[in-house]
Backbone as numpy.savetxt, mean C-alpha at the origin, in Angstrom:
# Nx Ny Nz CAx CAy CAz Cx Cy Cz
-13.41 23.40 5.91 -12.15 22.80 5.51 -11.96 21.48 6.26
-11.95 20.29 5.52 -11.77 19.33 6.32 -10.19 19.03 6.87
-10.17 18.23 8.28 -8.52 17.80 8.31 -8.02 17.32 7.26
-6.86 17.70 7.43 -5.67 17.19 6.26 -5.77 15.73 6.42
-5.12 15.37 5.37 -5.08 13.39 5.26 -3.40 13.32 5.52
-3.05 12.59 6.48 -1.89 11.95 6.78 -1.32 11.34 6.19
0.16 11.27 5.25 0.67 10.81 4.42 2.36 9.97 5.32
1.82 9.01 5.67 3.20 8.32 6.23 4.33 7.71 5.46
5.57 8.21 5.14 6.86 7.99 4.76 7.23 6.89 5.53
8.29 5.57 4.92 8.75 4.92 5.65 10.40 5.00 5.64
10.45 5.48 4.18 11.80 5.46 3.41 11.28 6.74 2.38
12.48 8.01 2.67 12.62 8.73 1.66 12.30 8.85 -0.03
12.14 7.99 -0.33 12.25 7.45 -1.94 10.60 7.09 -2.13
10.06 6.66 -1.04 8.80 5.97 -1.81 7.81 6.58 -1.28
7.47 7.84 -1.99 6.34 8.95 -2.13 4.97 8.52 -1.98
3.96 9.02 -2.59 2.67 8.70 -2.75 2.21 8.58 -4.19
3.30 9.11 -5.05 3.25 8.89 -6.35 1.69 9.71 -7.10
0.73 8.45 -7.88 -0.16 9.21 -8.02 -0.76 9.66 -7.23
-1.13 9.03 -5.61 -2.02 10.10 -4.83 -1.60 11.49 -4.79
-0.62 12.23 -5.30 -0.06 13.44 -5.24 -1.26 14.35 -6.42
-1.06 13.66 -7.63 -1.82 14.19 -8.30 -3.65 14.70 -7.92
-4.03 13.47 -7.38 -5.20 13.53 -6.88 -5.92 14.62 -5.81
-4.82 14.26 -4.76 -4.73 15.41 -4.07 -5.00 17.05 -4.28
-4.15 16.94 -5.24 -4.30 17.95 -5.74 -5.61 18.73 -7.00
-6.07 17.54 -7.58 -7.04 18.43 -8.39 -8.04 18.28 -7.67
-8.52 17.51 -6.51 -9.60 17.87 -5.11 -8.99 18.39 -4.19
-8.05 19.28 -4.48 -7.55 20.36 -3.27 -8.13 19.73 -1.94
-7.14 18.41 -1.63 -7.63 17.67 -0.52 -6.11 17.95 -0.03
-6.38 19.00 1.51 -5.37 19.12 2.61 -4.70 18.18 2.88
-2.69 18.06 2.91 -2.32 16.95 3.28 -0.92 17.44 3.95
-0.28 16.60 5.02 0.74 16.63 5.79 1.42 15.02 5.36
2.50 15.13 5.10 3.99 14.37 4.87 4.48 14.11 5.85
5.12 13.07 6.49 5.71 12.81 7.39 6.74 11.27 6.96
8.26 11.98 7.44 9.03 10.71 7.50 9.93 9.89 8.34
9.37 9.05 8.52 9.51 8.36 9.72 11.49 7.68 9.43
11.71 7.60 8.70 13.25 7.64 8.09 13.62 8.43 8.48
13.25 9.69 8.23 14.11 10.55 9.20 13.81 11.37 10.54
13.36 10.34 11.12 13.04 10.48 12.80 11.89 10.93 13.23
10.96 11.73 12.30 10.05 12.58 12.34 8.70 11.94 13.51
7.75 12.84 14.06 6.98 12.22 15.19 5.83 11.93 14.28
5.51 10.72 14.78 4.01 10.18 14.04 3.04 10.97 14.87
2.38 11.69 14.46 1.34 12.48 15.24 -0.07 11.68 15.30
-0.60 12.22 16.43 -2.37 11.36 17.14 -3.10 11.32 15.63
-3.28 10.07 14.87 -4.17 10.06 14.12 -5.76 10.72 13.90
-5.80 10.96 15.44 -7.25 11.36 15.36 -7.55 12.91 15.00
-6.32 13.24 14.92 -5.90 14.84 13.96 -6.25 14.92 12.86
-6.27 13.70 11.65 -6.39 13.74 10.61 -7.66 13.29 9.82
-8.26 13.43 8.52 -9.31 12.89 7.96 -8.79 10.98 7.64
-7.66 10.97 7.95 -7.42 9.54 7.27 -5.89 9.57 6.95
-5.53 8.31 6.82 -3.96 7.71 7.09 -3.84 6.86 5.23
-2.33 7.63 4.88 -1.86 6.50 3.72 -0.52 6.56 4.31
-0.27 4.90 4.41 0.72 4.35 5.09 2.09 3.89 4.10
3.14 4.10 3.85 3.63 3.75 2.60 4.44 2.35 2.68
5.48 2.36 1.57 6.50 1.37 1.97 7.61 1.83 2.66
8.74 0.52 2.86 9.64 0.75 3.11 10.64 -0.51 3.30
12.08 -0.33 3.54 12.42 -1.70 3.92 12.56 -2.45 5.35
11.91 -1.58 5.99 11.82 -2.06 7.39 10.87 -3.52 7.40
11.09 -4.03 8.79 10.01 -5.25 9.09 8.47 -4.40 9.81
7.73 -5.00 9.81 6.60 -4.71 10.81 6.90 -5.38 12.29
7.41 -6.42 12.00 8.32 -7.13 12.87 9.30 -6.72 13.80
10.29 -5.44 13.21 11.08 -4.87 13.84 10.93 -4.32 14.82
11.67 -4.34 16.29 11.37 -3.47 17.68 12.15 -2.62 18.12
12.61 -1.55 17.01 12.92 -0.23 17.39 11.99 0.61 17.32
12.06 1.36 18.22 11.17 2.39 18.59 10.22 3.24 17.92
10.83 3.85 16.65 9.97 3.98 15.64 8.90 3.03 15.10
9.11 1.52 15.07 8.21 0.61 14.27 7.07 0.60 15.73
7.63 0.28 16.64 6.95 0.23 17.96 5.79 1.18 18.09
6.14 2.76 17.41 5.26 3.62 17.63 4.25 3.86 16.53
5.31 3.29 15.58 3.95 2.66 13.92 2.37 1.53 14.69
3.00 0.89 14.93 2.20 -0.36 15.99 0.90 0.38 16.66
1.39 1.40 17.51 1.17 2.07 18.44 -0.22 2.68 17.52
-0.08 3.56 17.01 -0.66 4.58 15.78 -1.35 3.75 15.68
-0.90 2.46 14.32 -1.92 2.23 13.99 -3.45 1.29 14.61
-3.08 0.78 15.20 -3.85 -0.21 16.63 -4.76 1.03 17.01
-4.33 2.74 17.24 -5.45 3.65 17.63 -5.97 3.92 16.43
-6.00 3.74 15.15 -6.61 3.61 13.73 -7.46 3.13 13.64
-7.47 1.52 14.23 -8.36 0.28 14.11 -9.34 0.94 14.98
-8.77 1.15 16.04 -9.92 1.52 17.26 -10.59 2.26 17.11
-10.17 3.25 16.63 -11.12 4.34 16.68 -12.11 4.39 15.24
-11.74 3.40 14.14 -11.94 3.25 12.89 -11.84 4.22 11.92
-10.68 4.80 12.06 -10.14 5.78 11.34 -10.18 5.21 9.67
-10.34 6.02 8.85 -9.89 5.81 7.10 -8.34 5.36 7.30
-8.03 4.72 6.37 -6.39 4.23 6.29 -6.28 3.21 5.36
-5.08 3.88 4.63 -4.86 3.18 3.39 -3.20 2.51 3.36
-3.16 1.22 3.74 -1.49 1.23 3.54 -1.42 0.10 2.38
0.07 0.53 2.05 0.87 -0.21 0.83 2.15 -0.94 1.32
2.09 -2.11 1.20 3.00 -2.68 1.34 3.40 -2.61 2.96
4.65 -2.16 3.18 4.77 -2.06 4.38 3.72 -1.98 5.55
3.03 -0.86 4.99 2.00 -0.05 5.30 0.41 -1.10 5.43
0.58 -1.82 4.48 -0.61 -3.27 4.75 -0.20 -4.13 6.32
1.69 -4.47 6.00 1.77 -5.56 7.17 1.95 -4.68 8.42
2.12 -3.64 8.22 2.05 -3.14 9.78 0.58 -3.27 9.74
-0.56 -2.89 9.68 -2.01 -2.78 9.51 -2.41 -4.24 10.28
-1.80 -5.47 9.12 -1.58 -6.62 9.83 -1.54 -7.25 11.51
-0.21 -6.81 11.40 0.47 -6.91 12.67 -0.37 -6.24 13.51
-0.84 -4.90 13.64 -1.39 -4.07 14.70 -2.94 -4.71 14.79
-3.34 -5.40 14.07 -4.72 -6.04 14.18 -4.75 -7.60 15.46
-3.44 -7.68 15.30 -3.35 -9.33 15.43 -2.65 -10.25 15.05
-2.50 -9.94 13.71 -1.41 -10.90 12.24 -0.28 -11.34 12.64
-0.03 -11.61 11.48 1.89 -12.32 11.93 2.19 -11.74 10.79
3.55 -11.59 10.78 4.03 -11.05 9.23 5.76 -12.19 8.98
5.68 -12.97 7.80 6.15 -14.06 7.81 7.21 -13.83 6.54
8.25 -14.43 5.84 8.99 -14.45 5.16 7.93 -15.00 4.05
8.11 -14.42 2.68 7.62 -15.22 1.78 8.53 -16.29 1.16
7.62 -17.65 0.88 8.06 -18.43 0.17 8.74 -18.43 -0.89
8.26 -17.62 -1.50 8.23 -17.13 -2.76 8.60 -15.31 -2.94
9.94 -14.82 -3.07 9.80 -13.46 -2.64 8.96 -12.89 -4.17
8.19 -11.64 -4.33 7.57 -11.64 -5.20 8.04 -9.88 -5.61
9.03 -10.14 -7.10 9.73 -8.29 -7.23 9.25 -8.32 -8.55
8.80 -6.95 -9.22 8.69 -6.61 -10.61 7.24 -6.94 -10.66
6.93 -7.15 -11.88 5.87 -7.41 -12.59 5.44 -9.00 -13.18
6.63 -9.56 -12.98 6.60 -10.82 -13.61 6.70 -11.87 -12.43
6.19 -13.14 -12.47 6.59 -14.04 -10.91 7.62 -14.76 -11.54
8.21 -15.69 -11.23 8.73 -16.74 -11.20 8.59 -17.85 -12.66
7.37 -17.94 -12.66 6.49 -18.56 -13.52 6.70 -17.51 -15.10
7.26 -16.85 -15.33 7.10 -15.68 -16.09 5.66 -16.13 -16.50
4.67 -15.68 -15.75 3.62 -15.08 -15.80 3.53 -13.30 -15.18
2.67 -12.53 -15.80 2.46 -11.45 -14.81 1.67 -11.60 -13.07
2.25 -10.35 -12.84 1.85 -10.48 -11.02 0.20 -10.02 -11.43
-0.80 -10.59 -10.76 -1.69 -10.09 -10.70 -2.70 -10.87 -9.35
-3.95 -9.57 -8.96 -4.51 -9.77 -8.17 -6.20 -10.32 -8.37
-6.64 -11.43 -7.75 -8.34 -11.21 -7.84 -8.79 -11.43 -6.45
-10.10 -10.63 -6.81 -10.89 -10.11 -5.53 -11.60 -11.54 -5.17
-11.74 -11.33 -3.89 -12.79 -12.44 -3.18 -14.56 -12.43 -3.66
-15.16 -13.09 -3.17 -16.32 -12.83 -2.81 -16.83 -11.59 -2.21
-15.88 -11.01 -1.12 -16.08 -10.07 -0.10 -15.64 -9.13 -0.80
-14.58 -9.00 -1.43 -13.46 -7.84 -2.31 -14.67 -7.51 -3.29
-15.50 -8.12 -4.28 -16.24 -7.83 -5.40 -16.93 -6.80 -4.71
-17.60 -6.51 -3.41 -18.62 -6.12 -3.14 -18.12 -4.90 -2.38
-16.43 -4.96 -2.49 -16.46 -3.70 -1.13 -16.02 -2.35 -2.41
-16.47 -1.25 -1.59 -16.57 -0.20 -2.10 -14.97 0.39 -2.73
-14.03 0.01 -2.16 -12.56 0.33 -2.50 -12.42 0.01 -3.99
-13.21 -0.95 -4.49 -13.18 -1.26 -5.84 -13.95 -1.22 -6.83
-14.89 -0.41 -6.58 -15.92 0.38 -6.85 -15.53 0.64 -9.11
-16.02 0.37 -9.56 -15.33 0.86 -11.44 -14.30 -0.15 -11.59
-13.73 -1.17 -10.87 -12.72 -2.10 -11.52 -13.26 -3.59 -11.55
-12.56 -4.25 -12.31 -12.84 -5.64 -12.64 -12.35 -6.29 -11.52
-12.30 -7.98 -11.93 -12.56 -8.65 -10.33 -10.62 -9.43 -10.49
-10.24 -8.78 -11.02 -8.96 -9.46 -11.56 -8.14 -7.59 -12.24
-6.51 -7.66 -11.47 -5.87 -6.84 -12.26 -4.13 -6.91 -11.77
-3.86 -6.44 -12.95 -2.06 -6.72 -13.19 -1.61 -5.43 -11.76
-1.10 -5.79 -11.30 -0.14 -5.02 -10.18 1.60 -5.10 -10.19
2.31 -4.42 -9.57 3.77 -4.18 -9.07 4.45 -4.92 -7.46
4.69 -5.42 -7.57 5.51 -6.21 -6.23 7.08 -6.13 -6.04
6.97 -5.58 -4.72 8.84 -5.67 -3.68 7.97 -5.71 -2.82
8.21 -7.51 -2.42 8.19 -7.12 -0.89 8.76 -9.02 -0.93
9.41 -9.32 0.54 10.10 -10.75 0.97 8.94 -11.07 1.96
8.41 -10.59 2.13 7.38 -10.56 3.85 6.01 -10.56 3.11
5.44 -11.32 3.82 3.52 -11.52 3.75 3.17 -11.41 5.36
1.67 -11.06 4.93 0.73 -10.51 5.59 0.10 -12.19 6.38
-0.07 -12.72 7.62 -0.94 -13.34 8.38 -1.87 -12.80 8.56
-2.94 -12.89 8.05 -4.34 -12.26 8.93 -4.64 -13.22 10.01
-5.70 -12.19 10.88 -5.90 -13.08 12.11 -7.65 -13.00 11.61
-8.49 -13.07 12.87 -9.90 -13.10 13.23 -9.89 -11.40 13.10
-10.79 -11.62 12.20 -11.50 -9.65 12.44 -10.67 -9.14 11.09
-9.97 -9.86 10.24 -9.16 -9.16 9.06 -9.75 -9.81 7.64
-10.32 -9.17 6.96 -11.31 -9.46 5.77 -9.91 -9.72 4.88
-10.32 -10.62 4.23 -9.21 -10.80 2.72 -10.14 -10.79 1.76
-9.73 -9.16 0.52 -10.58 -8.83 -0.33 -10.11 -9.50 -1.40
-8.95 -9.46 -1.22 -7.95 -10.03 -2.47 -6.79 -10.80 -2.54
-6.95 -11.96 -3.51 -5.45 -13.31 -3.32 -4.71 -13.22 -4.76
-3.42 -13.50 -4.40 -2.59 -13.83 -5.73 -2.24 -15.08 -5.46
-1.38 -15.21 -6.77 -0.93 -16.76 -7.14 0.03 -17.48 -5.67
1.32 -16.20 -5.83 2.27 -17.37 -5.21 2.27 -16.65 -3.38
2.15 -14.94 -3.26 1.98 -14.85 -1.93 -0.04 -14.52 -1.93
0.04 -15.64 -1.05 -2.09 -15.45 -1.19 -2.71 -13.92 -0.71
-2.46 -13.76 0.69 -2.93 -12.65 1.02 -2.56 -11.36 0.69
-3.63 -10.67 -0.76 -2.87 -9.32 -1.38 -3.43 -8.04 -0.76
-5.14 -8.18 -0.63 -5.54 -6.86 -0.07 -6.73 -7.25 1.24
-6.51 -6.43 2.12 -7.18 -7.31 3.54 -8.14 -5.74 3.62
-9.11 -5.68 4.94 -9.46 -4.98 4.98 -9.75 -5.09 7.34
-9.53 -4.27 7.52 -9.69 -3.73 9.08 -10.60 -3.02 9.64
-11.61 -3.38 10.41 -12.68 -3.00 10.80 -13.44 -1.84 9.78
-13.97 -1.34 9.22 -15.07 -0.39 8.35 -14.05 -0.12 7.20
-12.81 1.07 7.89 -12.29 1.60 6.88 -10.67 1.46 6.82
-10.46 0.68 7.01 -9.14 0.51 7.31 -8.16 -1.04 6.23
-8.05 -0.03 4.73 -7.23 -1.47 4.12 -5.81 -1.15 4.13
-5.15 -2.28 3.42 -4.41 -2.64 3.32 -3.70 -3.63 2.11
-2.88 -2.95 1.03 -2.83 -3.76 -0.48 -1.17 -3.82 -0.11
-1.05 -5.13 -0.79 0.57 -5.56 -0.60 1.00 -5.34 -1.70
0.44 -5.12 -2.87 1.71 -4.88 -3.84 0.94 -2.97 -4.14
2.23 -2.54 -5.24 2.40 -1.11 -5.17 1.38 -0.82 -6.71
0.63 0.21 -6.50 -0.50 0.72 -7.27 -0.33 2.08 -7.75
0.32 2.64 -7.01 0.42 4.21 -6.74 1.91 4.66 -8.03
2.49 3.85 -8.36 3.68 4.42 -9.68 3.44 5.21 -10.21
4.29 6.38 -10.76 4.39 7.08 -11.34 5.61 6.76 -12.42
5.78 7.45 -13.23 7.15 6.68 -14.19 8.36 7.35 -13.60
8.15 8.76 -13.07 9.70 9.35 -13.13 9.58 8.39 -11.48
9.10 8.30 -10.46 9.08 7.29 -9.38 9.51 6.01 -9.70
8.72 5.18 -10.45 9.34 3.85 -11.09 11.15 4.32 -11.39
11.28 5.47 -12.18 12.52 5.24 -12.69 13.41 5.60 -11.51
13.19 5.97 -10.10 13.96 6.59 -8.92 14.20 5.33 -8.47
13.29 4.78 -7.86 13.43 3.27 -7.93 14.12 2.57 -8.16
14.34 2.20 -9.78 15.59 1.16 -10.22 16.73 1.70 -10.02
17.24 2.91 -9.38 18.50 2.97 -9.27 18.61 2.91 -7.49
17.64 3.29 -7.16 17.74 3.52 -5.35 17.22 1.42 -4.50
16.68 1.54 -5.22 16.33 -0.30 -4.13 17.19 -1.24 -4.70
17.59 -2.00 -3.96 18.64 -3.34 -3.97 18.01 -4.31 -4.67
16.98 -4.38 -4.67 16.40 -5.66 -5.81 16.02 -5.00 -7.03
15.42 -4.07 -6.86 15.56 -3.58 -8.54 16.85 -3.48 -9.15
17.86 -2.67 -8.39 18.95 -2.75 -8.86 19.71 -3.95 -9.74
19.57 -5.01 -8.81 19.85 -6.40 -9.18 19.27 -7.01 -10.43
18.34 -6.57 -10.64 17.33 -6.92 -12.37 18.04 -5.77 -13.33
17.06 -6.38 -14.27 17.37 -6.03 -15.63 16.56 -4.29 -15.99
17.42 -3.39 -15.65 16.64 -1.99 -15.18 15.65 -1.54 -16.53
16.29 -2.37 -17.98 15.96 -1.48 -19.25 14.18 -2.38 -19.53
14.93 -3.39 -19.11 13.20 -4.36 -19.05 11.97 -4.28 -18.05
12.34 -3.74 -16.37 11.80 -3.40 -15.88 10.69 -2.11 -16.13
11.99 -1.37 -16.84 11.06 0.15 -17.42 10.10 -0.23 -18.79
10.45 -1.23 -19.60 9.13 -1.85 -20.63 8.44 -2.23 -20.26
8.07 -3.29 -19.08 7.18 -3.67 -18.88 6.06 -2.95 -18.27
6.62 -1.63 -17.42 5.91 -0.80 -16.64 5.60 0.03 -18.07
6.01 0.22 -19.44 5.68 1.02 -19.87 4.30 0.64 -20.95
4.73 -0.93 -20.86 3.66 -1.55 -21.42 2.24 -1.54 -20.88
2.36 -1.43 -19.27 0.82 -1.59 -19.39 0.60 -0.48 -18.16
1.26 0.28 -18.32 1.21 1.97 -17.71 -0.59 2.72 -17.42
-0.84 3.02 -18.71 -2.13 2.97 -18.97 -3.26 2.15 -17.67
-3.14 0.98 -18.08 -4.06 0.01 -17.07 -3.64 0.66 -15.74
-2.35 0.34 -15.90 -1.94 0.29 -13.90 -2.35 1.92 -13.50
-2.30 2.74 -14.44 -2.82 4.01 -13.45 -4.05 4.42 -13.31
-5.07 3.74 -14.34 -5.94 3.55 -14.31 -6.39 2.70 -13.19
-6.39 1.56 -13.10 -6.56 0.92 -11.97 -5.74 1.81 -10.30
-4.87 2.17 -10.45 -3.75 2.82 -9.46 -4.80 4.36 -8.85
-5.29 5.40 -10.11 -6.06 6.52 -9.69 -7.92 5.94 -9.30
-8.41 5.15 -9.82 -9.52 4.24 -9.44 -9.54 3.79 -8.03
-8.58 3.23 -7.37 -8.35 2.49 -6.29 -8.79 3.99 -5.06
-7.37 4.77 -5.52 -7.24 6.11 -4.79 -8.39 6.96 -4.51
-9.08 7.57 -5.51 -10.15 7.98 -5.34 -11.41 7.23 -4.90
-11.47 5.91 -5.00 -12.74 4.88 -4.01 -12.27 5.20 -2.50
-10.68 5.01 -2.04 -10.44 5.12 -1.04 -10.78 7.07 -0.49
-10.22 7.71 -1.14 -10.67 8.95 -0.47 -12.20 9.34 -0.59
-13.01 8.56 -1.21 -14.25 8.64 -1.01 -14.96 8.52 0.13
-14.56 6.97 0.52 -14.51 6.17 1.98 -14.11 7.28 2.84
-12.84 7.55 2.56 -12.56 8.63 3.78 -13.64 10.12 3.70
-14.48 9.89 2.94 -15.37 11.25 2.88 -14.79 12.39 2.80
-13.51 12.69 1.90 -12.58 13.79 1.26 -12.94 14.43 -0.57
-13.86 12.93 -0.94 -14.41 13.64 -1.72 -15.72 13.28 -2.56
């Protein structure tokens, strides 16, 4: 029986979505933890591997909890633990490497930028070749909330850039990434969402749910693809 895989909460609301499913049809052992509601981040080295989630906290922030996120994950890097974070979960990864984590220029929410173009990501040179992306193309449509970008420092691979915030998916010593926009949706999740976060709220909730319904298909495709390269890496399956 291998260790369970560590599932870090940042905020109540934002689950693991499809990794739940996955989990489950490779009856791959897992522990929940939410750091929202006070809960202790336990010694990583307990687990087969770390998925780090979102939330609306900073990486930036120095209350005690983020302090001990820091903490965690910095013994991740070190020890080169598996670890998968999203969003939040990327810029702490960031930060604990070295990084800076900075206001975006450009805040980047929904599916659409600015440009009404769609949000989407392409891989580097380095990204084509790494195993996390293993069955996908070198270019794909993704989900974004976040005001904050990722600084990489020395020692932080950038697999993947978008248009208006550049740095989308980085990677940390062997096994340790990090993707800034959200992959993992589910629809009844998407739909918890537009009523629970302040910027979804603020949009157009009936268009948000078309557009996610429009290209649903791709994104979980790409979303369960991603997941399973990563629990591969982590040697879970």
């Amino acid at each position: 029986m291998p260790k369970p895989l560590l599932i870090v909460k940042h905020t109540t609301h934002e689950g693991p979505g499809l990794l739940s499913g996955l989990l489950g049809i490779h009856a791959i052992p897992s522990r929940t933890i939410d750091l929202s509601l006070g809960d202790r981040y336990p010694d990583p080295g307990n687990f087969s591997g770390v998925v780090s989630l979102g939330g609306p906290q900073s990486a930036n922030d120095r209350c005690e909890s983020m302090r001990n996120d820091l903490d965690r994950t910095r013994t991740i890097i070190d020890e080169e633990l598996p670890y998968l974070g999203i969003c939040l979960g990327m810029q702490v990864l960031v930060k604990a490497a070295g990084g800076a984590i900075r206001p975006c220029e450009i805040k980047e929410t929904g599916f659409f930028g600015p440009d009404d173009l769609p949000f989407t990501v392409s891989l580097t040179n380095e990204g084509e070749h790494d195993p996390l992306f293993a069955g996908l193309g070198r270019r794909f449509r993704v989900f974004q909330l976040h005001g904050e970008t990722a600084i990489p420092c020395e020692g932080v691979s950038l697999l993947a850039e978008g248009k208006h915030c550049r740095n989308q998916i980085v990677r940390v010593s062997r096994r340790a990434y990090g993707i800034q926009s959200h992959f993992e949706l589910t629809e009844e999740m998407f739909r918890s969402w537009l009523t629970s976060d302040p910027d979804l709220r603020a949009m157009d909730g009936r268009k948000l749910m078309e557009h996610y319904l429009d290209i649903r298909s791709d994104y979980e495709k790409t979303g369960n693809t991603l997941l399973e390269n990563f629990l591969r890496i982590a040697e879970l399956i």
